[in-house]
N, C-alpha and C positions, 0 to 999 in steps of 0.2 A: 501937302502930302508929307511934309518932315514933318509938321507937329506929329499927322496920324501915325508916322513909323518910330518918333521917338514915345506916347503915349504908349502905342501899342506893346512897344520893348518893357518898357517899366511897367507896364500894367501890373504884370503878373511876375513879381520878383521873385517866386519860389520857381517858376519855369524858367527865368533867365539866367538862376544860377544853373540849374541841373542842363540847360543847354550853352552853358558855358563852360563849365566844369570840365570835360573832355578836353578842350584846349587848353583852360587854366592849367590844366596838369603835364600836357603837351609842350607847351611852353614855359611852363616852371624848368620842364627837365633841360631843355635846349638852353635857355638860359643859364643856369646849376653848369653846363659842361661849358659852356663860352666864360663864362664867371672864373671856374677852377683852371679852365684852361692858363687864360691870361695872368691870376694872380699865382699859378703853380711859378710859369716862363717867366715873371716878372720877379719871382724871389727866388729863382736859380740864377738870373741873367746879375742879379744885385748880387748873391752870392758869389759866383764866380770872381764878378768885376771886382768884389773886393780883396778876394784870397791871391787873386793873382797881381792884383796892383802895384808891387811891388818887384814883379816879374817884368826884366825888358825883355828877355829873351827864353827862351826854352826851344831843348832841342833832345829829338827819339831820332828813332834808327826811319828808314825811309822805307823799309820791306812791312809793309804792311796785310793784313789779310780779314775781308770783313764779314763776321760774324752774324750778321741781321741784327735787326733792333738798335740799332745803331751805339754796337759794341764794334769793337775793333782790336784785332793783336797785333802787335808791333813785337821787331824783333829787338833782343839786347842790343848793348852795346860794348866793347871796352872800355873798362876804366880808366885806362892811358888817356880817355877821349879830355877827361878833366885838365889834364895839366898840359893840353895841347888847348884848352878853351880858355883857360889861364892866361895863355900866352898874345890870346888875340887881340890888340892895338881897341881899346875904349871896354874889357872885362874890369867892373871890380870886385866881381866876384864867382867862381863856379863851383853849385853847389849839386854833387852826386844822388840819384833817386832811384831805390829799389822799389817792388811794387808786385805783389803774386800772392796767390789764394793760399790764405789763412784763416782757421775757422779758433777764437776762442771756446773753451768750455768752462760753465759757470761754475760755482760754488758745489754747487747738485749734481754735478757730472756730466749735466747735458749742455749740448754745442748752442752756443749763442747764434740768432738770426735763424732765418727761414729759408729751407731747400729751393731753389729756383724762385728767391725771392731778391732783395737789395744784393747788392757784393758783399762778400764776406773774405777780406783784404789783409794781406801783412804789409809793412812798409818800414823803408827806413824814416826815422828822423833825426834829423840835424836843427842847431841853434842856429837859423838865419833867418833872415828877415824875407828870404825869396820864397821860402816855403810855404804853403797854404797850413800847414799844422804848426800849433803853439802849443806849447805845452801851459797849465793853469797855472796859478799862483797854489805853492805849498806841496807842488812838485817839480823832479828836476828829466833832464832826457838822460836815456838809457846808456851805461857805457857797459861794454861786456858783455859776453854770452847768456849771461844769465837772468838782465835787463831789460823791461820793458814798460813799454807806456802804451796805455788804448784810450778810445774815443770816452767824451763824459756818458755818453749813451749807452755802450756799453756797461763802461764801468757799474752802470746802476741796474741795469738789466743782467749782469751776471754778478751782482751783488760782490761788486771788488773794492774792497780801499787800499790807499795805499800801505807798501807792507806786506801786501796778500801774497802767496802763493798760488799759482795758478797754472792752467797746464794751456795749451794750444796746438794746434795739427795744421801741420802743409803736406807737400812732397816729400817735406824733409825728416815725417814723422811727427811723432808726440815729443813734445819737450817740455820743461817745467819751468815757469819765470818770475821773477819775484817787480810788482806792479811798483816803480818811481814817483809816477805820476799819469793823468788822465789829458786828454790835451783835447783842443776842439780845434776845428775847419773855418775857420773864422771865426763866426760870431755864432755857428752853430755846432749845436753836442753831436751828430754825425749828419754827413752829408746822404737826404734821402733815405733813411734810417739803416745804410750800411754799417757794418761794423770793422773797425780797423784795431790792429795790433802792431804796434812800431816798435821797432831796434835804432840800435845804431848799425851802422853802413856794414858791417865788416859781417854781422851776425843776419842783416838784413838777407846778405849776398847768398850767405849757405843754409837759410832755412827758407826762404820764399823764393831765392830767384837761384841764379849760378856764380859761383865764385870769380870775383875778377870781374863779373857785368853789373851794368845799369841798364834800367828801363829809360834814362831819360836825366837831362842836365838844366838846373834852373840857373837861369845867368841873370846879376844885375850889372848894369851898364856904370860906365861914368861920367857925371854930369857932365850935361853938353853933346852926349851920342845919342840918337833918336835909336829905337826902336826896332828900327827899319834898317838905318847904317850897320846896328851891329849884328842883327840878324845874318845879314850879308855877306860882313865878315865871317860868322861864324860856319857859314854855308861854303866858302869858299876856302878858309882851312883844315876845315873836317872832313869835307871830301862826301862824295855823291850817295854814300852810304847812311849818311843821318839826311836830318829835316831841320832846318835851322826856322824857328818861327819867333816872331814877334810875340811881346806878353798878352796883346792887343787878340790875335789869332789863336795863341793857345786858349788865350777865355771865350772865344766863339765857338771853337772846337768845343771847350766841354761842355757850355752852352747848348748846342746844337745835338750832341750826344745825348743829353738828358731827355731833351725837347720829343726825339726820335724814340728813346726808349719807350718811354709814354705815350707815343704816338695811338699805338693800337689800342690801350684803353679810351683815349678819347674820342678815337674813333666809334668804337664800340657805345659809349654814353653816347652819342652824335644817332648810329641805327638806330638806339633806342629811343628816342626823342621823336624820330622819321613814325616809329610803327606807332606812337603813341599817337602823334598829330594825324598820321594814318586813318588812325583804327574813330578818334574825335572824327574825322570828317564823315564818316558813316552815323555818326550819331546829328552830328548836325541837319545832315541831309534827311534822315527820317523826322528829326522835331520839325523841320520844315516843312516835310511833306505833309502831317498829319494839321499842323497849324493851317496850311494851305487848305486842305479838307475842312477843316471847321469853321475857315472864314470865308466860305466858297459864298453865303449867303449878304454877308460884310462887305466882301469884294463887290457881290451883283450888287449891289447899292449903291456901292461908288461909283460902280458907272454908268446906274441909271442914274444918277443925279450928274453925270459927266465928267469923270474919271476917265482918262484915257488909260489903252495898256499902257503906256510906257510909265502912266503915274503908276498905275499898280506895281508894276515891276522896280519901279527904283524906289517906291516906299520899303517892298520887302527888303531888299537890296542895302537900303539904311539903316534898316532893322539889323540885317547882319553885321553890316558895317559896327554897329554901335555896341552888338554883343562880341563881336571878334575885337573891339578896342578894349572892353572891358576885363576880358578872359585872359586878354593880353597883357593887361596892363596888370591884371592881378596874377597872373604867372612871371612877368618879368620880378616879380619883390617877393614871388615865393623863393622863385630860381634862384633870388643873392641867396637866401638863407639856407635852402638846398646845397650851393657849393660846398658850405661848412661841413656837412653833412657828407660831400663825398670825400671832402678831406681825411675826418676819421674814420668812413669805411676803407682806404686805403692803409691806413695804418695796424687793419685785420692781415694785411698782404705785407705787413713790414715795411712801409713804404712813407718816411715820418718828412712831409715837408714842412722844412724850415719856416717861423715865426715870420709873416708879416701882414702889412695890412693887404684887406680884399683889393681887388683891380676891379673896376669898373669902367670898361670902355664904353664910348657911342655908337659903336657898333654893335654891341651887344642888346643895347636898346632897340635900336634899330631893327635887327634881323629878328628880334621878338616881337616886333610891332605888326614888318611885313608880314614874315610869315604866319603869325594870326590871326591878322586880320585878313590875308587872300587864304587861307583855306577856308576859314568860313563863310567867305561869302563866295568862294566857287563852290562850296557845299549848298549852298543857300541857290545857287543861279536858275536852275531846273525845273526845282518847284515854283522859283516866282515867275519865270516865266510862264508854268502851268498854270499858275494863280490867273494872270491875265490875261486866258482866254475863257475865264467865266461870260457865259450870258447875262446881263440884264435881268432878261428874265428870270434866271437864278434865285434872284430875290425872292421871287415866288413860290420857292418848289425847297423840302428838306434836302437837301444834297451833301449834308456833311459827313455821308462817309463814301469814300471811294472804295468800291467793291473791284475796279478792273484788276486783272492780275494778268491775263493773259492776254496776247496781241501777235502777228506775225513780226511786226516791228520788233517789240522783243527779245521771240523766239530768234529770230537774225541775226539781231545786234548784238544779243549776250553770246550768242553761239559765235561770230565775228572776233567781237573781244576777248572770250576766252580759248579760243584757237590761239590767237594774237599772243595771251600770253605765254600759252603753254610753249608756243616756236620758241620764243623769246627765253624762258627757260631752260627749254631742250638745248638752242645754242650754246647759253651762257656754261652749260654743263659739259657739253661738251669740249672745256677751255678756251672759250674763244672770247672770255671774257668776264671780269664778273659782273660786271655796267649789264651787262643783258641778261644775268639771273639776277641784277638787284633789281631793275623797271622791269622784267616779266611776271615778279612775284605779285605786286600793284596788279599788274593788270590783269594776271591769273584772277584774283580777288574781284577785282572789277567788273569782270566777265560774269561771276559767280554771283556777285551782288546782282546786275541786271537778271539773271536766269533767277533768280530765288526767290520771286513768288510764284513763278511756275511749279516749283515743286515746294513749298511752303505748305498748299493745300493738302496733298498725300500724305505729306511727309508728318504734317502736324496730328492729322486724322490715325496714324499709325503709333503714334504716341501716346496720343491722346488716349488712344482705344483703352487700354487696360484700368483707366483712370475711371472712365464711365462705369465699369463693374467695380473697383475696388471701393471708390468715396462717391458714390452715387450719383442725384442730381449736381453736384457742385461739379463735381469730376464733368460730366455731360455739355455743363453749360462752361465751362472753363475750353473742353475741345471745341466745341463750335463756337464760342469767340474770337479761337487762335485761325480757325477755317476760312469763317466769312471772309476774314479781310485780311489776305496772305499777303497783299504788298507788306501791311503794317507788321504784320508776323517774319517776315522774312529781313526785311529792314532794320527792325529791334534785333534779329539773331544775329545779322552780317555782321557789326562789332565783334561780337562773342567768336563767331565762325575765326576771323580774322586773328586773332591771340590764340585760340585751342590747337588751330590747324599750325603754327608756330610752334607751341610747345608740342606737341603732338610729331613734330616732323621731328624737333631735337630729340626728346625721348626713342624716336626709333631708330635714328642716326648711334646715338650714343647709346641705345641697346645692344644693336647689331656692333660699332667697334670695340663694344665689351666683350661679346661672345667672340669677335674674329680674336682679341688679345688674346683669350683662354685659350683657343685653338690654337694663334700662332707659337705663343712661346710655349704651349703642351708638347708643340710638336718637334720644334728646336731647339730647346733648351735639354739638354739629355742628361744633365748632372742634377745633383741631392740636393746642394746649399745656398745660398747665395749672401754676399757680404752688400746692402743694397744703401745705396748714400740718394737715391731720389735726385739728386745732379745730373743736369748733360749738358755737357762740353764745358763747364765751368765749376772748377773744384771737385770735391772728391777724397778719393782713399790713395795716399803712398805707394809705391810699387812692393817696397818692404813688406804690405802685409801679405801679397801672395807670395814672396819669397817665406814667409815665417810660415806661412800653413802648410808649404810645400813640404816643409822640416817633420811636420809632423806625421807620425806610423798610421795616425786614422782617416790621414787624407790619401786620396786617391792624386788626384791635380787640383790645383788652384792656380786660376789664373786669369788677371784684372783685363778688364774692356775699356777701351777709352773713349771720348769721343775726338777727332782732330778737325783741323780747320786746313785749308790750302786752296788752291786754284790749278784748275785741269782748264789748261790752255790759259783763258784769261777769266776764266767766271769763279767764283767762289763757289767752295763744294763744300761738303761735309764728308769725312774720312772715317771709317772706322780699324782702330788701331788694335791690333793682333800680336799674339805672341802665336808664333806659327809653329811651335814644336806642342802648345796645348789646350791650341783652342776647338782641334778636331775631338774632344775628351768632354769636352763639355755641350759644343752645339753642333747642331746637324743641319748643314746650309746647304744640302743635297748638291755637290758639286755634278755638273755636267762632263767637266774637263779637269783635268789635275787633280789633287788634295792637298788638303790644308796645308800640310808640313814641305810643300813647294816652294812657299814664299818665301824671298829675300830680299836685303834690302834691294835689289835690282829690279823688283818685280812688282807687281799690283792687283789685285782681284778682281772682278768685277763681276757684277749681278745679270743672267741671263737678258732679262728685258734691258738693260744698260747695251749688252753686247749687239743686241739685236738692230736696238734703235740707231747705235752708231757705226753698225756692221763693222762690228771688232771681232777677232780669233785670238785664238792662242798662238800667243809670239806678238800681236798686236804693241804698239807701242801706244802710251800715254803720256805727255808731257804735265807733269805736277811740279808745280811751285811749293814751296814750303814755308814757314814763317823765314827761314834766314835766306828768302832771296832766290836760294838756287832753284833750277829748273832741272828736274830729273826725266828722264827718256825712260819711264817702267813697262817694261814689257808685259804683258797679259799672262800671267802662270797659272790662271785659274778662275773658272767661270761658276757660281754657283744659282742654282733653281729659285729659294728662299733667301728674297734682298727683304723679308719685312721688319725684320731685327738687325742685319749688317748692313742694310742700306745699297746704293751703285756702287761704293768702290773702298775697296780693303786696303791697308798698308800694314807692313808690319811693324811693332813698337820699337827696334834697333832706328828704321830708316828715321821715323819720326823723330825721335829722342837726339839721332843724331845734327835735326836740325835746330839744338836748341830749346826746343818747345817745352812747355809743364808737360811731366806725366804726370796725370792722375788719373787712376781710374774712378769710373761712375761707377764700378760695381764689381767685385770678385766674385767666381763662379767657380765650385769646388765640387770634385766629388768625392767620394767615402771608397779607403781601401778596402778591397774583398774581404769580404766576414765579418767586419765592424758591422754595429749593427747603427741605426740612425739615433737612438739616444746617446751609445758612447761617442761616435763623429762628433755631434751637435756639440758635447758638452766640453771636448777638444778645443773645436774651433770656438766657441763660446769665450775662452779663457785666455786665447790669443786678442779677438776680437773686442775687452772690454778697453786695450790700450788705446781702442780708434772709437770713441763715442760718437763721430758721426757716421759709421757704418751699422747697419741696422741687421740681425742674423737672420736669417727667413731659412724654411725648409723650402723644397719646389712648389709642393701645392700653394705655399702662403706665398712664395713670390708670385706665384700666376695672378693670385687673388687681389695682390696688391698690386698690379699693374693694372688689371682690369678694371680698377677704384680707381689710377689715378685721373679720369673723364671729370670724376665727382665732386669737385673744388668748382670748375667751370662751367659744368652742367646746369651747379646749383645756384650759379651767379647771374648765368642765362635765364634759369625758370626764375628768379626774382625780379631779373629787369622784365620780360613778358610777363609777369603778374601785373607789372603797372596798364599793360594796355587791357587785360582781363578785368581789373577794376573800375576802370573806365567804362567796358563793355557791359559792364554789371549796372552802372549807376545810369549810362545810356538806357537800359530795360526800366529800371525804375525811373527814370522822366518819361519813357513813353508809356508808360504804364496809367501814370500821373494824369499824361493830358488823352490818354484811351478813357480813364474815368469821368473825367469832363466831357470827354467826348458824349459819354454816355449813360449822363446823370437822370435821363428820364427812364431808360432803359432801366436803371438800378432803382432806382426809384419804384415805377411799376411791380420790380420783384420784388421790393421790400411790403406793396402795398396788397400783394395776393398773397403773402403769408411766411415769405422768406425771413427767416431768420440774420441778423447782426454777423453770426458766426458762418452762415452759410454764404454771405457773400461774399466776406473777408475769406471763405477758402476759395469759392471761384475766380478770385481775380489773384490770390496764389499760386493756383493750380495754373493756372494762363501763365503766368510768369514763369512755372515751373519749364511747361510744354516750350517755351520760347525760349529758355535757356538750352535746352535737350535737345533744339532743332539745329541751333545755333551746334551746340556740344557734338553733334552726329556728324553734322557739314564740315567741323572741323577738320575731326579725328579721320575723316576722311581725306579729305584732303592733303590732311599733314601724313599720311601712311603711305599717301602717293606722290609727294613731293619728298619725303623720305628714300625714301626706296628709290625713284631716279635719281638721288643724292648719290645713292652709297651702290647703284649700277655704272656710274659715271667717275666712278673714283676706283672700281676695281682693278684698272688696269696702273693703279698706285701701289696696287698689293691686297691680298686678298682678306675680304672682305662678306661676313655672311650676315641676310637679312635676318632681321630676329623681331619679333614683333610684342614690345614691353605690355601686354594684358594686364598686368595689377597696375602698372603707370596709369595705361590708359582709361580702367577700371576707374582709379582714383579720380580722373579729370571728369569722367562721367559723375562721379558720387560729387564732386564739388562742385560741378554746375549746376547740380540741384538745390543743396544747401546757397548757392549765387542766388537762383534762382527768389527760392524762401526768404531772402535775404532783402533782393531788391523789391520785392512783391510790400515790404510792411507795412512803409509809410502808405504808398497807393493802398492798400487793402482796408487799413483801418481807414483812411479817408473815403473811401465807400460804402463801407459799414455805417460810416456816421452821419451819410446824408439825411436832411430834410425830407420826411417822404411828398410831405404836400407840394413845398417847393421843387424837388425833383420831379415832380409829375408834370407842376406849372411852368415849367422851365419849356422857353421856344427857343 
């Protein structure tokens, strides 16, 4: 029975690719992400180990506050801290580090790097050996305010040599600097394709950080002190307000940082790999079915000559086994080359990792081999077991096609199963989890798969319908192919349903958060202008330029939003930072209790549904930590309706600022003094605003407009990754189409022999493929409109949210299923056009 299920497998090499293919691609991707995963970790982890090699110790401040994504703010430090670190029994040397957002601007006037992309860094540097920045050969480091040195990445991205003049923005404003030299991170031109601008300490202190502080002290030891000893030391001189770590630890730390930032894209590659292998086990399961159907005659022979089931069943069984090593084996060595491949689509997002060679783990192998070899042949188990309760007599009788579709079993079990999933999604939406909307969505699917040839039959005939009047007999006999046999019809579409109803559910997700952004910020945004930097909570516009606009006769108020970082109680929050004398000028957060101009640093806002959930009033106290440590007691001044722009909890810019923190704002928000008209305003504030190139001028409507777009970076990254399971779903139509033609070679035959025309039957078995893709395309968008919309019913109580239902989106998926369709239909189409009529007649 092995020879029969390894012959059987090889037989027909054009079917065992097209039913391998869905997991070769499945497994390409899964590998590609384990692949990049590990040679990303492995050439940060080298990186690190090497820049800080020379580092025994390093020590930051201990008030820390984290950010997500595994960023982290840490508070300064004094710089007295150096020549107390100096002093410590095994120092031989302490070297000062400043470190705060700085954007250079190129040659052309625009800001180097990308808005909520890599960092974008000022820093001191120093000639020591403890520092991770060198400067190159044929430059020297910066001394004086006017002095600076950037990454070689930069330098060539903003087209700088040494010599140049050049401008740069922090907190501290625009400045002009004339470029020393270029310096690298090790052995590479920036780390992760950030961009960095370096001083010396003094100038470091008043343009990126505060004067008199450090972010942080690089110590080298002297031989004969471990690591650890002087660490220790240095933890117990400096006192409970820093962090005294080892060189060993701080290179875990940024290790471990990077590992986490990246985290969610891998994850992401990881989904997408899940829906691909997904979406492949529905194609499996159908080539298997229909294979099963055609060998129903095969099989009775095998046991009339005395085949048991269980031979029949673990012949099939082998068969899959031997196509799920094959699909595997040729997706793990697409996957290497795949990696490379997500390397420079990362470098679209400004994200340049460091030069080294691939990682190739045995794990990687490995979890490519499992995993595809058991989906396929749990795709495969169902029909072989069907297989093997052929009769005997079988032999005797045409049975190769299975017409059943409908049964009470069925009807129960899919109805069963797609209950099952829906609970399971209802839960998982309701926050109890995302483990239970990620296994509900499977099983929603699954449900739907068993119930779809019950409604295969209408649903195809409704389709089909207009097809019979528009392109005649082909139309006619194209519907009633897709009829007869609605398992096979419903099976070829389940791939397809399964990708559509995916994009289809993001498209209405991410229609309706488009229309709620228009609404929201229509409604609270109440000013003209806006100064807009695409930043939040890292980097930004100076506080100087709302003070400059303020100056001007054609402004109304100007005045910068921030985002801040802290902790209410012990959990980490997100702050939004106010100037409480003019932020009532610009937006309208329909207060319940108080107004705006209430707040002080004594005090704290908070957003209706915030007050509710924690049953807070006015006078309520708050306890907020802040980067420097302290614990603040803010009393509740003020409760506002609309948190979908301010968020749960307000603070005003004095408190913050007082604790040390960057200001920056993410955005300045201006209005036009009475009688100006909106061109003289504009071209006001235009004049002010060309000293800050990375603030962008918008009028209201264009700032609406450009919020509303920013979904469409992400949207469109999502519709590419589910393109990959829709092409799958496409080429699964064209294998079963393939072995539906073999199926019914005398069938084709016959028409060719009562007068059918070449062209007439290459349109019938188009037009099928058409109807199959539309059934598949209907089931989706279905679907996806109703797992949509429970999405965005399930998150209103996040902030308000209106359903919108994207028609040209969804239009579009309809017009490209069809051309899918036309697409997968070619190769099957012309291969039936070109049958042998006699042999197709003769054919048993």
């Amino acid at each position: 029975m092995f020879r029969v299920a390894l012959k059987s497998a090889l037989f027909n090499k054009r079917r065992l690719v097209g039913t391998a293919l869905s997991i070769i691609i499945g497994i390409a991707f899964l590998a590609a992400t384990l692949v990049f995963t590990d040679t990303m970790k492995r050439t940060f982890d080298t990186l690190f180990a090497n820049v800080f090699a020379k580092t025994d110790a390093f020590v930051r401040s201990s008030n820390e506050i984290d950010m997500g994504f595994g960023q982290k703010q840490y508070d300064r430090l004094p710089e007295s801290l150096i020549a107390q670190a100096e002093q410590v029994d095994g120092v031989a040397d302490a070297v000062g580090y400043v470190e705060g957002y700085a954007r250079v601007i190129g040659s052309d006037g625009k800001p180097i790097g990308i808005d909520n992309g890599p960092p974008t860094s000022g820093s001191s540097i120093t000639e020591s050996k403890v520092l991770p920045w060198k400067v190159t050969a044929g430059g020297r480091y910066p001394q004086g305010p006017t002095e600076a040195v950037v990454d070689v990445g930069t330098a060539k991205k903003a087209k700088l040599a040494i010599g140049s003049t050049f401008d740069a923005l922090s907190q501290g404003g625009t400045r002009s600097f004339t470029l020393v030299g270029t310096a690298r991170f090790g052995t590479t031109d920036s780390p992760g394709g950030a961009t960095f601008v370096m001083f010396d300490l003094p100038t470091a202190q008043s343009f990126v950080g505060k004067p008199g502080e450090l972010n942080a002290i690089f110590v080298e030891g002297r031989p004969g002190v471990s690591q650890r000893v002087l660490a220790d030391r240095l933890q117990a001189a400096l006192g409970t307000e820093t962090k005294a770590l080892t060189g060993a630890e701080q290179t875990k730390e940024s290790q471990n940082a990077i590992a986490q930032s990246l985290k969610f894209f891998n994850i992401l590659l990881l989904a997408f790999a899940a829906i691909a292998l997904f979406v492949g086990s529905f194609i499996i399961y159908n080539t298997f079915s229909i294979i099963v159907a055609q060998r129903q005659r095969e099989n009775a022979l095998l046991r009339a000559v005395g085949a048991s089931r269980i031979q029949i069943v673990s012949a099939l069984l082998v068969e899959s086994v031997i196509i799920g090593l094959i699909a595997s084996g040729l997706g793990f060595v697409g996957g290497i080359g795949m990696a490379s491949v997500l390397r420079r689509f990362l470098k679209t997002f400004g994200i340049d990792i460091p030069a080294g060679g691939t990682v190739l783990l045995p794990r990687t192998a490995i979890v490519s081999f499992v995993v595809g070899v058991t989906m396929t042949v749990f795709a495969a188990v169902f029909p072989s077991f069907r297989a093997s309760k052929v009769a005997p007599v079988a032999a005797m009788r045409d049975v190769a096609i299975d017409r059943s579709a409908t049964s009470k079993k069925r009807t129960m079990g899919g109805a069963i199963v797609t209950l099952l999933g829906v609970l399971m999604v209802g839960v998982g939406l309701t926050g109890n989890g995302i483990m239970w909307l990620a296994g509900g969505v499977p099983v929603l699917f699954v449900g739907l798969f068993v119930l779809g040839p019950l409604i295969a039959r209408p649903v195809a005939s409704i389709i089909g319908a207009p097809l019979a009047k528009l392109v005649g007999t082909t139309g006619m006999l194209a519907r009633r192919n897709s009829m007869r046999n609605p398992k096979r019809t419903a099976r070829t579409a389940a791939a397809l349903m399964v990708g559509v109803a995916l994009v289809a559910g993001i498209s209405v997700l991410a229609a309706s958060i488009r229309t709620s952004v228009r609404s929201i910020v229509g409604e609270q945004f109440v000013g003209d202008f806006v100064v807009n930097t695409n930043t939040q909570g890292i980097g930004g516009l100076p506080p100087e330029l709302a003070d400059k606009l303020n100056t001007l006769p054609e402004v109304g108020d100007a005045t910068g939003i921030q985002i801040g970082f802290g902790k209410i109680k012990t959990k980490s929050a997100i702050l939004t930072v106010v100037d409480p004398k003019l932020v009532g000028s610009v937006f309208d957060m329909q207060f319940v209790s108080g107004k705006p101009s209430d707040l002080t640093t004594e005090g704290i806002f908070v957003s209706k549904a915030r007050a509710d959930s924690d049953k807070l009033a006015m006078g309520s106290t708050i306890d907020v930590t802040l980067i420097d440590g302290k614990s603040h007691a803010l009393a509740v001044q003020g409760i506002y309706k609309k948190n979908e722009m301010a968020g749960a909890y307000t603070i005003s810019n004095a408190l913050y600022a007082a604790s040390g923190a960057d200001t920056l704002h993410f955005a300045v928000y201006t209005t036009k003094a009475p009688g100006v008209s909106d061109a003289v305003a504009r071209a006001a504030i235009a004049k002010v605003v060309t000293a800050y190139p990375t603030g962008k001028l918008l009028s209201r409507s264009e700032y609406i407009n450009e919020q509303a777009k920013q979904l469409n970076q992400f949207v469109n990254l999502i519709y590419g990754l589910l393109a990959l399971a829709i092409i799958i779903a496409v080429f699964g139509i064209a294998n079963t189409l393939s072995l539906s033609v073999y199926e019914r070679t005398r069938e084709l035959g016959l028409l060719r022999a009562v007068g059918a025309f070449r062209s007439q039957v290459r349109s019938s078995v188009r037009w099928e493929s058409v109807i199959t893709a539309l059934l598949g395309t209907v089931q989706g968008i279905v679907v996806g409109i109703l797992l949509g919309y429970a999405i965005i019913v399930a998150l209103r109580n996040q902030g308000k949210l209106l359903f919108t239902l994207p028609v040209v989106s969804l239009g579009v998926v309809v017009v490209l299923a069809i051309l899918a369709g036309i697409l997968a239909a070619v190769r099957p189409a012309r291969r039936a056009a070109r049958l042998d009529i006699l042999r197709a007649i003769a054919r048993h």
